[in-house]
C-alpha positions in Angstrom: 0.0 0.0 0.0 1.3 3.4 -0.8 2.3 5.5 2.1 -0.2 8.6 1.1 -3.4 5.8 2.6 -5.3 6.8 5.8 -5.5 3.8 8.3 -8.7 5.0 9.1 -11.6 2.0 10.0 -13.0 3.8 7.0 -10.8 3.9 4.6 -9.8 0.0 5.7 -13.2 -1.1 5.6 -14.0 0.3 1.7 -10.3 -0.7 1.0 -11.7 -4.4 2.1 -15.0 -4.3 0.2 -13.6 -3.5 -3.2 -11.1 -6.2 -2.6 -13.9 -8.6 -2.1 -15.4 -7.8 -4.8 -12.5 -7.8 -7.1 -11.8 -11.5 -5.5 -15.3 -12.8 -6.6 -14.7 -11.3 -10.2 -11.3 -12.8 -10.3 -12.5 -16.4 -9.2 -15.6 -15.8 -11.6 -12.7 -15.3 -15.1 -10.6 -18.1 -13.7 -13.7 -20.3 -13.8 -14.6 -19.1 -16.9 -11.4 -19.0 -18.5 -10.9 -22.9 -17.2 -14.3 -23.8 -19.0 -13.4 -22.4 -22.2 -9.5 -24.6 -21.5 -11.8 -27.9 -21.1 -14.1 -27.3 -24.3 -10.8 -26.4 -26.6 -8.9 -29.6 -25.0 -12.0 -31.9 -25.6 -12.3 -30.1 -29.3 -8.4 -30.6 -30.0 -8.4 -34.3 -28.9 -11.6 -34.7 -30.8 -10.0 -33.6 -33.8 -6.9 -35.5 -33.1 -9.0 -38.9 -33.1 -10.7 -38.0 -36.8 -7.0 -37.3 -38.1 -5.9 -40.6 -36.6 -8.9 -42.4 -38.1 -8.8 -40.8 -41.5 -4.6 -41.3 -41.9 -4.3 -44.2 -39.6 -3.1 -45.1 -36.2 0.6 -44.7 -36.9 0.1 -41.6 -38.9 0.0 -39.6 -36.0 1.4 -41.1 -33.3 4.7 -40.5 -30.8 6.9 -42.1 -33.6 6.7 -39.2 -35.4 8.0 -37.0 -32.9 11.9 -35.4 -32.8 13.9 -37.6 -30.5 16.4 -36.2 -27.2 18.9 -35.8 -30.0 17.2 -33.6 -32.9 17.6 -30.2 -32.6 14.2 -28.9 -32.2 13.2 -25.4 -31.6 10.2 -24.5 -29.8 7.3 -22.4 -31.0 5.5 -21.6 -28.4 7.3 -19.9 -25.6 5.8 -18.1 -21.8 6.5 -14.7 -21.3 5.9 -13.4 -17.6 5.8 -9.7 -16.8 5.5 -7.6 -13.2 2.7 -5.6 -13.0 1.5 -3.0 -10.7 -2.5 -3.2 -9.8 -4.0 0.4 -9.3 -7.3 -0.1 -8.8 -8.1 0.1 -5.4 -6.4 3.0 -3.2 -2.9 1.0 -2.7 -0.5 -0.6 -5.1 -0.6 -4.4 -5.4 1.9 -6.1 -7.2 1.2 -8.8 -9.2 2.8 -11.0 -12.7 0.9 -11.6 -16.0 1.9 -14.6 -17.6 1.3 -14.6 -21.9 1.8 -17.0 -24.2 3.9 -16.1 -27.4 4.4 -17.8 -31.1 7.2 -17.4 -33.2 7.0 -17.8 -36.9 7.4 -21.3 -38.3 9.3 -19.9 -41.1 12.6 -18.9 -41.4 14.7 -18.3 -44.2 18.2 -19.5 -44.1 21.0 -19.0 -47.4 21.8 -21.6 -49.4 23.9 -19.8 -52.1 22.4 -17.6 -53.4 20.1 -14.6 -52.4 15.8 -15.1 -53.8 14.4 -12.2 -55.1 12.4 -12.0 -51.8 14.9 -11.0 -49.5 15.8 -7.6 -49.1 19.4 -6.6 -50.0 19.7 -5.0 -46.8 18.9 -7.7 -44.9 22.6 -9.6 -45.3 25.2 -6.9 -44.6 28.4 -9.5 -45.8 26.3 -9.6 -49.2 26.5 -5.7 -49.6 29.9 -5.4 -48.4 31.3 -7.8 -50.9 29.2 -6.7 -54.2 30.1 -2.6 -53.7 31.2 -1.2 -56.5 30.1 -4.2 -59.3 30.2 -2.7 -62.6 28.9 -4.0 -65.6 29.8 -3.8 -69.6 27.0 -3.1 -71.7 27.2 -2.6 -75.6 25.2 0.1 -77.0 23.9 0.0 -80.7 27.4 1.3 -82.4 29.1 -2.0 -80.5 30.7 0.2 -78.3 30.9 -1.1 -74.4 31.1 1.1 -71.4 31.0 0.6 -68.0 27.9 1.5 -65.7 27.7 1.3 -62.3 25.2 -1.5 -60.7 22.8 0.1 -58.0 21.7 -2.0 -55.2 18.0 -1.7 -57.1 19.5 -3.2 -60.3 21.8 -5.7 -58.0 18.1 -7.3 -56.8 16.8 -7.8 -59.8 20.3 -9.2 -61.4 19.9 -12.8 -61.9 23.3 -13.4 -60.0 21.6 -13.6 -56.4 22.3 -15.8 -53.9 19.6 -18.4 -53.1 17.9 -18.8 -50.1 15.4 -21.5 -48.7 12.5 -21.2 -46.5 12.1 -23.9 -43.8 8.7 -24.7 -42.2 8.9 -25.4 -38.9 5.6 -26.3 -38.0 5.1 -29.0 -35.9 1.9 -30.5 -37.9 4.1 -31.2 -40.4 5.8 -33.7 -38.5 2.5 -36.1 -39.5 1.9 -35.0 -42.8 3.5 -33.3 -45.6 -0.2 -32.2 -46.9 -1.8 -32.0 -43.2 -6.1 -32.5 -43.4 -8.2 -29.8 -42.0 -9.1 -32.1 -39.0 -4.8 -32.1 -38.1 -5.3 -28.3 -38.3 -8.3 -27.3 -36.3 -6.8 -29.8 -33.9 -4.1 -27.5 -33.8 -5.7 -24.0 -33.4 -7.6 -25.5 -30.6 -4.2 -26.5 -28.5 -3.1 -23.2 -29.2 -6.1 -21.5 -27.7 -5.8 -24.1 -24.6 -1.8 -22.8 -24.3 -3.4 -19.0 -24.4 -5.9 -19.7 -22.4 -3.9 -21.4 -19.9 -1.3 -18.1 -20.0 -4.7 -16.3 -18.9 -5.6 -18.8 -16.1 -2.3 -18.2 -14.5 -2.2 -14.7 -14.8 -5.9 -14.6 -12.9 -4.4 -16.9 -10.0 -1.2 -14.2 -9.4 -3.6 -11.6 -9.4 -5.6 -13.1 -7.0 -3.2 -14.3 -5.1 -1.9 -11.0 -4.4 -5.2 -9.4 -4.0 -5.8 -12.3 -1.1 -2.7 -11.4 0.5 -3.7 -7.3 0.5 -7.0 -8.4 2.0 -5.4 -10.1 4.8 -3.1 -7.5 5.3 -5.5 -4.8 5.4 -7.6 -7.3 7.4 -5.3 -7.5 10.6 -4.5 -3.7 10.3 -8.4 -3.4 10.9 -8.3 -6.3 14.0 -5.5 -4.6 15.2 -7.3 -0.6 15.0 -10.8 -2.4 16.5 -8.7 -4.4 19.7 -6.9 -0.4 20.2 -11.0 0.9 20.6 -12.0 -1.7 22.9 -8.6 -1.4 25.4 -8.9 2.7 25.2 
């Protein structure tokens, strides 16, 4: 609580009501929020068992997935940030938890550059081409020299090649996945979110129940000081 708070049995007992309130909306979102977890798990698995029927058992199955020794990077990752709850008269500290995706696809060089990447975006590759020059012939057969701008270097058909790698984990079952594979997917990453949201409801309630007590003994304490005086 911030200094700048009067202690007063007033000001503790409106301090307590709002944070009884907030409480029973908290509890009421993490209910929620765990409802809406269950019906996207018991879609996803539902999903899961249609792919499984359509492809067969050992289509999707824990064969398929990357061993101890495969270098596998993770998609989906938990990103936790402190908070500071203003709401009520005090400050109560508190973490949100939320879930983040990277991009499946990367693009790594393999020679030579596509047309689709930038110039810019490989500084050894416009280091080592400044200053290319070029002979062209004009109609009389005479050459000269031009100079090649980076604009005329991207379009040149002396680029270095570049693949793009999909990362996605449905692919691991199928190289053309079925819509079933794929909603089955969207729904475990809705459960991930939602579980990101569950957490971050249970810190915030967690701290609100530890302001609540705190205020509460504050107010004990201020009612035993009446009765003695």
């Amino acid at each position: 609580m911030s200094s700048s708070i009067q202690l007063s049995p007033e000001a503790l007992c409106d301090g307590l009501d709002q944070l009884s309130i907030q409480q029973l909306e908290l509890m009421d979102q993490l209910i929620k929020n765990n409802m809406r977890l269950e019906e996207n798990m018991r879609s996803g698995f539902f999903h899961l068992g249609k792919t499984r029927y359509t492809l067969g058992s050992n289509a999707v199955s824990p064969l398929q997935l990357p061993t101890n020794e495969s270098d596998v990077q993770s998609l989906a990752g938990v990103v936790s940030t402190p908070v500071v709850l203003e709401q009520q008269s005090g400050d109560i500290m508190y973490h949100t938890v939320d879930a983040k995706f990277l991009d499946p696809l990367v693009v790594v060089e393999d020679g030579v550059i596509d047309k689709t990447i930038s110039l810019g975006s490989l500084d050894h590759f416009d280091d080592k081409n400044k200053g290319i020059r070029k002979r062209v012939s004009n109609v009389e057969g005479k050459q000269k020299v031009e100079e090649i701008s980076e604009g005329d270097l991207k379009e040149s058909d002396d680029k270095i090649k570049v693949k793009t790698i999909n990362r996605d984990p449905i692919r691991w079952f199928s190289v053309l996945p079925p819509q079933t594979l794929k909603h089955a997917q969207q729904d475990f990453k809705t459960a991930i979110q939602l579980i990101a949201q569950c957490a971050t409801s249970q810190l915030k309630l967690r701290a609100v129940s530890k302001e609540y007590k705190r205020l509460l003994e504050i107010k004990c304490q201020l009612d035993r000081i009446e009765k003695e005086a």
